[in-house]
C-alpha positions as CSV (number, residue, x, y, z in Angstrom):
1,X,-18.2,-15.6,-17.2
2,X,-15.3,-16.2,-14.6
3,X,-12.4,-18.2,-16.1
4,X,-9.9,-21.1,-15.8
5,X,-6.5,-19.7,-14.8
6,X,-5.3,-21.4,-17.8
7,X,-7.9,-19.8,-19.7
8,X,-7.0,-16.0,-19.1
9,X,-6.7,-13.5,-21.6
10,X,-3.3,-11.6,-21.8
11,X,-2.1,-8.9,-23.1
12,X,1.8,-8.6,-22.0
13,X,2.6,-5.4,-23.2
14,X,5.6,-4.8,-20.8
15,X,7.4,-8.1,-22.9
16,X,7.1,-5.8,-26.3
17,X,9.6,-3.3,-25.0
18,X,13.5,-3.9,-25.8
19,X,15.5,-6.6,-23.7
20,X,17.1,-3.4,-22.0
21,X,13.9,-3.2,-19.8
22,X,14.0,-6.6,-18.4
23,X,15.4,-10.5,-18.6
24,X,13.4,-13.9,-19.2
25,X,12.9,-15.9,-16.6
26,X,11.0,-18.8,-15.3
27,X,10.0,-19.2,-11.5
28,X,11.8,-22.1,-9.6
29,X,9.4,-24.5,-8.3
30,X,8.4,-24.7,-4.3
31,X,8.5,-28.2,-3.0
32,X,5.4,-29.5,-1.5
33,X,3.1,-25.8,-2.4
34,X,0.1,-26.0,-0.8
35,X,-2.5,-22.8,-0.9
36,X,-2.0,-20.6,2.1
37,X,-4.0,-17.9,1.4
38,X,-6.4,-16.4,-1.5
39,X,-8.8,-13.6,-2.4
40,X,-11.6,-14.1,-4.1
41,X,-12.3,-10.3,-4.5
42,X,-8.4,-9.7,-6.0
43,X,-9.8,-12.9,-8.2
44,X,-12.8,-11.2,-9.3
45,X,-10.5,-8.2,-11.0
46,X,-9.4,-10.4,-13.8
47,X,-13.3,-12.5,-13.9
48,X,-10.9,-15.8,-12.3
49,X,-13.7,-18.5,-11.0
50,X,-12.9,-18.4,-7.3
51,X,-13.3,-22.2,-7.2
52,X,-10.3,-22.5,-9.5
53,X,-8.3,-21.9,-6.0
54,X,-9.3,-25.5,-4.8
55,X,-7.6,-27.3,-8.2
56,X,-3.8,-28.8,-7.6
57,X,-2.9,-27.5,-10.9
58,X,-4.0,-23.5,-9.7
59,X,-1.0,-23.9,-7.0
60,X,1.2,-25.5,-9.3
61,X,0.9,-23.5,-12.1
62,X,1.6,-20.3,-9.4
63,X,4.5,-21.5,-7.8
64,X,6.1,-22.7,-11.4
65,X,5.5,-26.6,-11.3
66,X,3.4,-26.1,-14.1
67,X,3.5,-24.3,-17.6
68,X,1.1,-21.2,-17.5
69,X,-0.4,-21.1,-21.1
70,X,0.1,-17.2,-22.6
71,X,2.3,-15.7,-19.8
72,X,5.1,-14.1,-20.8
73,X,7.5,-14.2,-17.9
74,X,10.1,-11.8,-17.2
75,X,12.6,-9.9,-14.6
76,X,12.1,-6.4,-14.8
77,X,15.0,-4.0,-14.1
78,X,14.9,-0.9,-12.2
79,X,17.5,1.2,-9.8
80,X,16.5,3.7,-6.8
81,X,17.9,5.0,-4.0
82,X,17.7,3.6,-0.8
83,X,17.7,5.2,2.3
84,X,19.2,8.4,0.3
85,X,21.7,6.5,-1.5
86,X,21.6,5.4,-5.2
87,X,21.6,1.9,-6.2
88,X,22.5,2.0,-10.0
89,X,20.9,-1.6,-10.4
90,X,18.1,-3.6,-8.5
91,X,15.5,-5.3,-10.7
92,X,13.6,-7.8,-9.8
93,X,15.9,-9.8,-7.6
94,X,13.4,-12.6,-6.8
95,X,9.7,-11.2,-7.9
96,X,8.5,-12.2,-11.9
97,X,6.0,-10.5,-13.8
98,X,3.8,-13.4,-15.3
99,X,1.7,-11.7,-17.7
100,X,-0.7,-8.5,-17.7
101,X,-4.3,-10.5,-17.5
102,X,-7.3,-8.8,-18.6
103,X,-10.5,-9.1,-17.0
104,X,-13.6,-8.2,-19.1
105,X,-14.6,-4.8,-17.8
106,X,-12.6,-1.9,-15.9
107,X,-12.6,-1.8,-12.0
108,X,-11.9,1.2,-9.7
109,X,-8.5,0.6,-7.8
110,X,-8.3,4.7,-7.0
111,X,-11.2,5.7,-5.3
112,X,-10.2,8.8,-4.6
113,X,-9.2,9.6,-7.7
114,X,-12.1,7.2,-10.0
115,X,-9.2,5.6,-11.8
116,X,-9.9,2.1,-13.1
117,X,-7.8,-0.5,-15.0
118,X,-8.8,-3.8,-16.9
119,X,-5.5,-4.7,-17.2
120,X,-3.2,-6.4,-14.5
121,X,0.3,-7.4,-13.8
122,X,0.5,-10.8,-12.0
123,X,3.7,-10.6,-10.1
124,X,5.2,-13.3,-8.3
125,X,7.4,-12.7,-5.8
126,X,9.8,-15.2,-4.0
127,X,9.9,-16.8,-7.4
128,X,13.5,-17.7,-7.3
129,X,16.5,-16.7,-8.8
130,X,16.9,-14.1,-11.3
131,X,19.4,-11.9,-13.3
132,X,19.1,-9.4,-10.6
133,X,19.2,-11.4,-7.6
134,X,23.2,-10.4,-7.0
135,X,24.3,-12.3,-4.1
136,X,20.6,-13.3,-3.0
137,X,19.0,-16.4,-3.0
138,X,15.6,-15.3,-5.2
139,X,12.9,-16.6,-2.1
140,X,10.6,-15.4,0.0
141,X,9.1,-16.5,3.4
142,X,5.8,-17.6,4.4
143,X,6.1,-14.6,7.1
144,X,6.6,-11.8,4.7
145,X,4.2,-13.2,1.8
146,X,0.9,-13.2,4.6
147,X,1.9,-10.1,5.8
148,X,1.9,-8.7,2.3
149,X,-1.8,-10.5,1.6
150,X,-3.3,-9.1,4.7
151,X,-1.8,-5.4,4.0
152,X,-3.2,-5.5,0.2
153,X,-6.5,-6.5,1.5
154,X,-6.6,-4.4,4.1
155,X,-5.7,-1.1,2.0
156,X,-8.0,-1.6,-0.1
157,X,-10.7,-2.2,2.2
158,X,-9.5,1.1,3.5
159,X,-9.6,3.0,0.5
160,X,-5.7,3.6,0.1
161,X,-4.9,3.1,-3.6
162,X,-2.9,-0.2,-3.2
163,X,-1.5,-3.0,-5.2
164,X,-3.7,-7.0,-4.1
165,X,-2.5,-9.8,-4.0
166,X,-4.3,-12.7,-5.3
167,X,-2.8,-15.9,-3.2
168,X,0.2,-17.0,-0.9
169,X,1.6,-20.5,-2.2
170,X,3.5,-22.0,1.0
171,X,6.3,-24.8,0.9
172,X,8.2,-27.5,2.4
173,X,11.2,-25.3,1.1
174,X,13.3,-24.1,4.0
175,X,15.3,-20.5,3.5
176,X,17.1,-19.3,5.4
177,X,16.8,-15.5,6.7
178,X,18.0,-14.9,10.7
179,X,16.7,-18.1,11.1
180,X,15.6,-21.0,8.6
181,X,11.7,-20.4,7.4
182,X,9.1,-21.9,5.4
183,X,9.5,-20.5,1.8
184,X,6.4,-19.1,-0.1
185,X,5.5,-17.5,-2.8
186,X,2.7,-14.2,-3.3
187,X,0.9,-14.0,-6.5
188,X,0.5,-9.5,-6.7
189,X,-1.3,-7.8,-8.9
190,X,-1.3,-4.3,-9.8
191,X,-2.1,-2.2,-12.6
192,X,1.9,-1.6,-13.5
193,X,4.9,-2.2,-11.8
194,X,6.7,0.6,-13.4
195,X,8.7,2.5,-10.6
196,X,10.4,5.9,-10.0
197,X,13.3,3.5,-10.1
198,X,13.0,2.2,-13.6
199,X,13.7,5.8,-14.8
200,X,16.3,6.2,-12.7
201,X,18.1,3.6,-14.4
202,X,18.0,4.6,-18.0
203,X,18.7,8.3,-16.9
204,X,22.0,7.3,-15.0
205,X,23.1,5.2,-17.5
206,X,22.7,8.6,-20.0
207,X,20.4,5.7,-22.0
208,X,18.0,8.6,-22.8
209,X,16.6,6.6,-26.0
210,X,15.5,3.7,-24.0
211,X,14.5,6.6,-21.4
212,X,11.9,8.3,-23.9
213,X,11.1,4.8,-25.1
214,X,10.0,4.1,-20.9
215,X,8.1,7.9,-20.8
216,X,6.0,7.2,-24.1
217,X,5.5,3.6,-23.1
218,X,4.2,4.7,-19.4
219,X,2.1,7.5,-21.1
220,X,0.7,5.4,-23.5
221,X,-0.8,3.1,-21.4
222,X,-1.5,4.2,-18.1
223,X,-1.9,8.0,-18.6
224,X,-4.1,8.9,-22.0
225,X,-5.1,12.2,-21.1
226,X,-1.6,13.4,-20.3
227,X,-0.8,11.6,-23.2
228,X,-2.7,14.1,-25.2
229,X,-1.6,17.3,-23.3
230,X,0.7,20.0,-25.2
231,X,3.8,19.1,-23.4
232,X,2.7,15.2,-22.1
233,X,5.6,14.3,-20.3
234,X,5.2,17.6,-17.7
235,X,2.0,16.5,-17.7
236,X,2.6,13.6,-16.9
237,X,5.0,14.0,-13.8
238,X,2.3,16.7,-12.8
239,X,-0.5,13.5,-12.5
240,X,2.4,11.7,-10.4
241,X,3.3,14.4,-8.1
242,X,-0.9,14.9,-7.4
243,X,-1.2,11.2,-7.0
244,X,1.6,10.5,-5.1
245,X,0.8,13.4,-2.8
246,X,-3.2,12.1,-2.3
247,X,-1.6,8.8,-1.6
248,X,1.0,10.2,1.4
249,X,-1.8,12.0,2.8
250,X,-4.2,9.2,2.7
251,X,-0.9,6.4,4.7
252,X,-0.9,9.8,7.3
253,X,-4.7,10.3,7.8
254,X,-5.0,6.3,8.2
255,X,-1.8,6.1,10.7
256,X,-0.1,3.9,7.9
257,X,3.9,3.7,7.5
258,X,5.4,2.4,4.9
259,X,9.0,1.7,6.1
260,X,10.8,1.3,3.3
261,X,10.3,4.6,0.8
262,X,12.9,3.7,-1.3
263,X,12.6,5.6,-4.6
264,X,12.4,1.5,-6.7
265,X,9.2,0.9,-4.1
266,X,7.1,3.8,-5.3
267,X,4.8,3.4,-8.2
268,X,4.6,6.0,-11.1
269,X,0.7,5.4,-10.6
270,X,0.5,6.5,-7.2
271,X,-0.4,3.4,-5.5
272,X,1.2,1.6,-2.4
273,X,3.9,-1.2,-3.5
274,X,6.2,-3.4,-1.9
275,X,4.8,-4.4,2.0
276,X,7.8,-4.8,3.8
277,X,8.4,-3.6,7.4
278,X,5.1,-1.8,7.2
279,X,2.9,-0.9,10.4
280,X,0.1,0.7,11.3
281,X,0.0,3.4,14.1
282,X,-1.0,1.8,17.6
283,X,-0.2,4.7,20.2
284,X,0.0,8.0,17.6
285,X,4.2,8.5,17.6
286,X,5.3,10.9,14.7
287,X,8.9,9.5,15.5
288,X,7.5,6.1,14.8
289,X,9.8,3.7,13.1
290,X,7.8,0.4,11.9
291,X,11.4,-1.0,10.1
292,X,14.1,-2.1,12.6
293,X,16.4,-1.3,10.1
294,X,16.2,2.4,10.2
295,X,17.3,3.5,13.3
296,X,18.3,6.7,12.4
297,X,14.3,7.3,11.7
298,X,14.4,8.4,7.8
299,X,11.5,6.8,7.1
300,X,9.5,7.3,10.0
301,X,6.0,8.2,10.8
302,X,5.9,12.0,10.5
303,X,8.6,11.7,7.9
304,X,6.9,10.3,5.1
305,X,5.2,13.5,3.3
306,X,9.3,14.9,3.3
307,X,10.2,11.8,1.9
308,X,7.5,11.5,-1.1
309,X,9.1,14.8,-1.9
310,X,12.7,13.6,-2.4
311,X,11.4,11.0,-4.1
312,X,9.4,13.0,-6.8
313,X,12.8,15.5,-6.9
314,X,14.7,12.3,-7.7
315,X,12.0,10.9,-10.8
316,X,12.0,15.0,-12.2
317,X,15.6,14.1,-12.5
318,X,15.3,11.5,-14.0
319,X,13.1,12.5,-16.4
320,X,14.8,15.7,-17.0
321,X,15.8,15.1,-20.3
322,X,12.5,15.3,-21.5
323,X,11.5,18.1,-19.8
324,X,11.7,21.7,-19.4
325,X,13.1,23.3,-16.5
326,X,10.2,25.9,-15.9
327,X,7.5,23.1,-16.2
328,X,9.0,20.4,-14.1
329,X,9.8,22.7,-11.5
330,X,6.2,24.1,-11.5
331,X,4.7,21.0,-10.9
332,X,7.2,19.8,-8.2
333,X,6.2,23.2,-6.3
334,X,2.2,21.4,-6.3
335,X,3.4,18.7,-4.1
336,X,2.7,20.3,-0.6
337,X,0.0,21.9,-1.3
338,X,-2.1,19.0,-2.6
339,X,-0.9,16.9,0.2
340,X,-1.5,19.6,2.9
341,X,-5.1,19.9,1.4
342,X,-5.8,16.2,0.5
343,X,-4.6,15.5,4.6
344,X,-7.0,18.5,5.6
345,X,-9.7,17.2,3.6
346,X,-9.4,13.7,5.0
347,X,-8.7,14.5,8.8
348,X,-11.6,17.0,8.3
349,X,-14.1,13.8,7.6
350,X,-12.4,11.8,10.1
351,X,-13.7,15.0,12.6
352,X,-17.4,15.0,11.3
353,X,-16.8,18.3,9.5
354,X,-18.7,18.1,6.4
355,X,-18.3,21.6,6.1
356,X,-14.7,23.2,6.2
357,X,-14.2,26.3,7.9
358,X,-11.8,28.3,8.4
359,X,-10.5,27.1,11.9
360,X,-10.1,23.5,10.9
361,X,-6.6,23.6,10.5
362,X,-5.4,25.0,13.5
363,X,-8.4,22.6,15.9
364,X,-6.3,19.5,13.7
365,X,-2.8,20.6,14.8
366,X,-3.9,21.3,17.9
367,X,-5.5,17.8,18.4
368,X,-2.3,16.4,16.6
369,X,0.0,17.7,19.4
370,X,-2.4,16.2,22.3
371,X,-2.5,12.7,20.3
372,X,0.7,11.6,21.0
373,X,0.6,8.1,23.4
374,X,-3.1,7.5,22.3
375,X,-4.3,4.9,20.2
376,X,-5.0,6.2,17.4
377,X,-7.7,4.3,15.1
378,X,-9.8,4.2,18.5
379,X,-9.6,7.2,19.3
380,X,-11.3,8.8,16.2
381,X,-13.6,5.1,16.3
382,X,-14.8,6.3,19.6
383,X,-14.8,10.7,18.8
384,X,-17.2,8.9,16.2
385,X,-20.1,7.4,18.3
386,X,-19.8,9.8,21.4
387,X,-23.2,12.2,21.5
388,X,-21.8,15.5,21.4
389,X,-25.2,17.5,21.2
390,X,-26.5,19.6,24.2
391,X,-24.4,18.2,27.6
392,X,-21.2,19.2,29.4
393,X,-18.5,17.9,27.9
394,X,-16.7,14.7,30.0
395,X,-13.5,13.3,28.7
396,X,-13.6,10.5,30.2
397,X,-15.1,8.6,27.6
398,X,-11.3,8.3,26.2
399,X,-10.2,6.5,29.4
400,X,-8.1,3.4,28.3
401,X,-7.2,5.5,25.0
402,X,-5.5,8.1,25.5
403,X,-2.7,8.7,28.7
404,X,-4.3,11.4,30.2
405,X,-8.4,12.3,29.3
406,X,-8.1,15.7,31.2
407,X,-5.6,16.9,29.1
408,X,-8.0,16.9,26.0
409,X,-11.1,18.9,27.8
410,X,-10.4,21.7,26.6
411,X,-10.4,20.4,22.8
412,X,-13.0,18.7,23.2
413,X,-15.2,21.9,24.1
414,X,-13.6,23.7,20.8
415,X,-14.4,20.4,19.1
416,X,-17.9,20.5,20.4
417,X,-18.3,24.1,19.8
418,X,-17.4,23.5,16.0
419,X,-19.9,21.0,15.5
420,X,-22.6,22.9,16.5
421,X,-21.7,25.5,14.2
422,X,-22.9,23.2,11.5
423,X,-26.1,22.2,12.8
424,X,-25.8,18.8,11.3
425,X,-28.1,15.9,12.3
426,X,-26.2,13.8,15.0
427,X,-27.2,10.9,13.3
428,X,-26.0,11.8,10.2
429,X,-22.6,13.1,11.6
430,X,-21.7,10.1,13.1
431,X,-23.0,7.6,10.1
432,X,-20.3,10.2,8.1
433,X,-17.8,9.4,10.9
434,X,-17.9,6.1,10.8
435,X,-17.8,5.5,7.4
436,X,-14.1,7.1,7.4
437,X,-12.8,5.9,11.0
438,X,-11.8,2.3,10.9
439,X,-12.7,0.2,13.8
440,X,-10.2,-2.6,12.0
441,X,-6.7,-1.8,11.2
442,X,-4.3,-4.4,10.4
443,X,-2.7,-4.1,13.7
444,X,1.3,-5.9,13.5
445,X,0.0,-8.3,16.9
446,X,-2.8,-9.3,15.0
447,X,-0.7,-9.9,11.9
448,X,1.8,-12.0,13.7
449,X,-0.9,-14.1,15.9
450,X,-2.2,-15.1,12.1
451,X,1.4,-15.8,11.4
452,X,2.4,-17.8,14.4
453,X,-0.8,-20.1,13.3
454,X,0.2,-20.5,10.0
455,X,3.5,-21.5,10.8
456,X,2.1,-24.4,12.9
457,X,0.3,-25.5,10.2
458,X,-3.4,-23.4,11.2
459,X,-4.2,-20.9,8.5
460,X,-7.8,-20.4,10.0
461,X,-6.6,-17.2,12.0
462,X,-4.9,-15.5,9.1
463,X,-8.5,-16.2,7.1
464,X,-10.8,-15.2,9.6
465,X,-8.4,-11.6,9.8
466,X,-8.9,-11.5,6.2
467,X,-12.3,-11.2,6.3
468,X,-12.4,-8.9,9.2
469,X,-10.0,-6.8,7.5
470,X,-12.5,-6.3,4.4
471,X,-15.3,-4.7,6.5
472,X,-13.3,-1.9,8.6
473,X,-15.8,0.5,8.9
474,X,-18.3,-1.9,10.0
475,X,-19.3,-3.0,13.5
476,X,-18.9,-6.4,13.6
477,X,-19.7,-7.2,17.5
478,X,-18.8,-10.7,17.3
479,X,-15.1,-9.7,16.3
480,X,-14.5,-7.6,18.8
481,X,-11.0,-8.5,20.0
482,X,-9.4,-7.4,16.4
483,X,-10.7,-3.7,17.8
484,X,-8.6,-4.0,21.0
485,X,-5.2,-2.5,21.1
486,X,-2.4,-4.5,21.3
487,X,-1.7,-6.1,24.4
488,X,1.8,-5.9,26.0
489,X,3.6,-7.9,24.3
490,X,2.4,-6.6,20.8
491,X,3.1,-3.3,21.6
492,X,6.5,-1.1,19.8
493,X,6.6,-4.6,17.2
494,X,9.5,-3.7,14.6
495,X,9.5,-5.6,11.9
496,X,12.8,-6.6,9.7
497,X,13.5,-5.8,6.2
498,X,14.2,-9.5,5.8
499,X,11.7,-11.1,4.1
């Protein structure tokens, strides 16, 4: 039976660890909170009655007004390095983990992998000041939080292992970021919200008790099979390394970009964490650079699978203590390979392959070079419907897409060629297709256009992208527009690490 909120079972495991791990704290209230967003699918994770959203006392108890009966809240610390530098402490600067709520039966938040949880953190973030805040003031904005919503919802609509976020509180509270802006709060949740970062901090501190104590904790819960291996703590940085690979080569196959890899916003479960100055690909740009404070690129586009791999070179290090030289470096050496084959595998389906042979590679790069300029979730949205069997090839079917359809004539014969070499039932190809081509991205114009609303007071638009965002492989004629790319003015949108 769904619950009250204040009826929610918890188990807060994280709060059993030692005080070095994290700090009490309790959120600072919002003035005037008022519900600006909510998912009744993220609600349905931990069996919370959806109608529970519509009671004053579900806003207040989010945003800290009220008491919330069995949490145990807390800061958690963490370091990372950022943009290639180490931070030696970060911790939650303005986020709180509530509680870990447990819902009655296990749900599948890795598809790819069939990994399930029944137990979630609720995180709020822009929950005010903590002991890690430094100089910062602990808030978020209403901007930032809906941004976060739509991109949880959206992943996982998708199929890209993702932390959800259950609601958006907004405020009368002004901060103040370029400009002065509504504060908010986000209620995420996520299976853990340990971080490649929380073991960088007990490692370069040389705190390599508290380091083991972290390993054995992460194993214990999250990873029972490694758990149980001979040597369980190569085993289990082999299970991140695989996982954190399948998730890289999921954000590349989908045109996603993170824009802030920092080693403290990756999750030791392989999920996506921490929406930022994220984008999704509109024209197909390796070089593309969604965060407007990276000019020099390092987290860009086509940069992200070199990236994962520092990343995973800076956790074995951290964990070195515990490992052997040999082992750790072994299963570093796995990275490329599983994420060269999981991207193969997935561009592959996008293609209608549902055989591989062995010139799939080389068609992919060479379709990958010719991509550049075109949009790129409707370009494989409209590869997917196009009738390939028995007629001369005409490429002008990609007019409006791509910059220059005569350019890709000659890949689409190869492309045609290959298809027929698998004799598949059209019908059946392109039902494949389209079940792995998104017509709906969360595009940044549409993002902001649900923003602007929201801002004057109008949080229809950001709902009604909400629930176009859940169904992205469907048709949905009557939402047509969301397909469109962006017009002018929404096109090269960087976002800002403010927030």
């Amino acid at each position: 039976m769904p619950s009250a909120l204040d009826q929610l079972a918890f188990d807060n495991t994280y709060s059993q660890l030692p005080e070095a791990f994290y700090q009490l704290v309790f959120p600072t209230p919002l003035q005037d909170p008022y519900l600006a967003a909510f998912s009744p699918e993220a609600a349905a994770l931990i069996d919370l009655d959806p109608s529970e959203a519509q009671r004053p006392e579900f806003v207040n108890r989010i945003c800290g007004a009220l008491p919330w009966p069995s949490t145990w809240p807390l800061a958690q610390v963490y370091a990372g390095h950022q943009f290639g530098n180490y931070a030696p402490q970060l911790g939650d600067g303005r986020a709180i983990l509530m509680g870990e709520a447990c819902g009655e039966k296990s749900h599948v938040w890795n598809r790819y992998r069939g990994l399930t949880a029944r137990k979630w953190d609720l995180h709020l973030k822009g929950a005010g000041r903590t002991a890690f805040s430094r100089q910062f003031d602990g808030r978020a904005v209403l901007r930032s939080c809906l941004r976060e919503f739509l991109a949880s919802e959206a992943m996982e609509a998708l199929g890209i292992p993702t932390s959800r976020a259950l609601a958006v509180v907004g405020s009368a509270t002004p901060v103040f970021r370029e400009k002065p802006e509504p504060g908010a709060m986000l209620l995420r949740m996520a299976p853990s919200h340990v971080r490649f970062g929380t073991f960088e901090y007990f490692y370069f501190q040389k705190r390599y008790p508290e380091l083991k104590e972290l390993a054995d904790f992460t194993l214990h819960q999250y990873f029972p099979d490694q758990a149980e291996a001979e040597a369980p703590y190569a085993a289990l940085f082999q299970e991140v390394v695989a996982r954190t690979a399948e998730l890289i080569a999921h954000w590349q196959a989908f045109g996603f970009t993170h824009g802030v890899m920092n080693t403290d916003n990756f999750s030791i479960l392989g999920f996506t964490l921490d929406y930022g100055p994220f984008g999704f690909l509109d024209a197909f740009d390796p070089g593309h650079v969604s965060n407007h404070s990276d000019p020099g690129g390092l987290y860009a586009f086509g940069r992200q699978p070199e990236v994962g791999f520092f990343n995973l070179q800076c956790l074995l290090r951290a964990l070195s203590p515990l490992l052997r030289q040999p082992e750790a470096e072994a299963a570093l050496a796995e990275y490329e390979p599983a994420l060269a084959g999981a991207y193969l595998g997935l561009m592959a389906d996008k293609l209608g392959f549902l055989k591989r042979h062995s010139e799939d590679e080389q068609l992919i790069e060479q379709l990958l070079a010719l991509l550049p300029g075109a949009d790129y979730t409707c370009f494989f949205r409209r590869l997917s419907n196009e009738p390939w069997e028995g007629r001369v090839i005409d490429a002008s079917f990609l007019e409006g897409i791509v910059p220059d359809p005569k350019a890709f004539a000659p890949w689409l014969e190869a492309y045609r060629h290959r298809l027929s070499a698998e004799a598949v039932d059209p019908a059946r190809r392109r039902q494949h297709m389209n079940r792995v081509n998104p017509k709906f991205v969360l595009r940044n114009y549409l993002a902001q256009e649900g923003i602007d609303a929201a801002l004057q007071g109008d949080l229809g638009p950001t709902e009604r992208l909400r629930r176009v965002l859940l169904r992205p492989f469907d048709e949905q004629p009557e939402n047509e527009r969301y397909a469109a790319p962006p017009p002018e003015w929404g096109r090269h949108l960087m976002i800002s690490c403010s927030s």
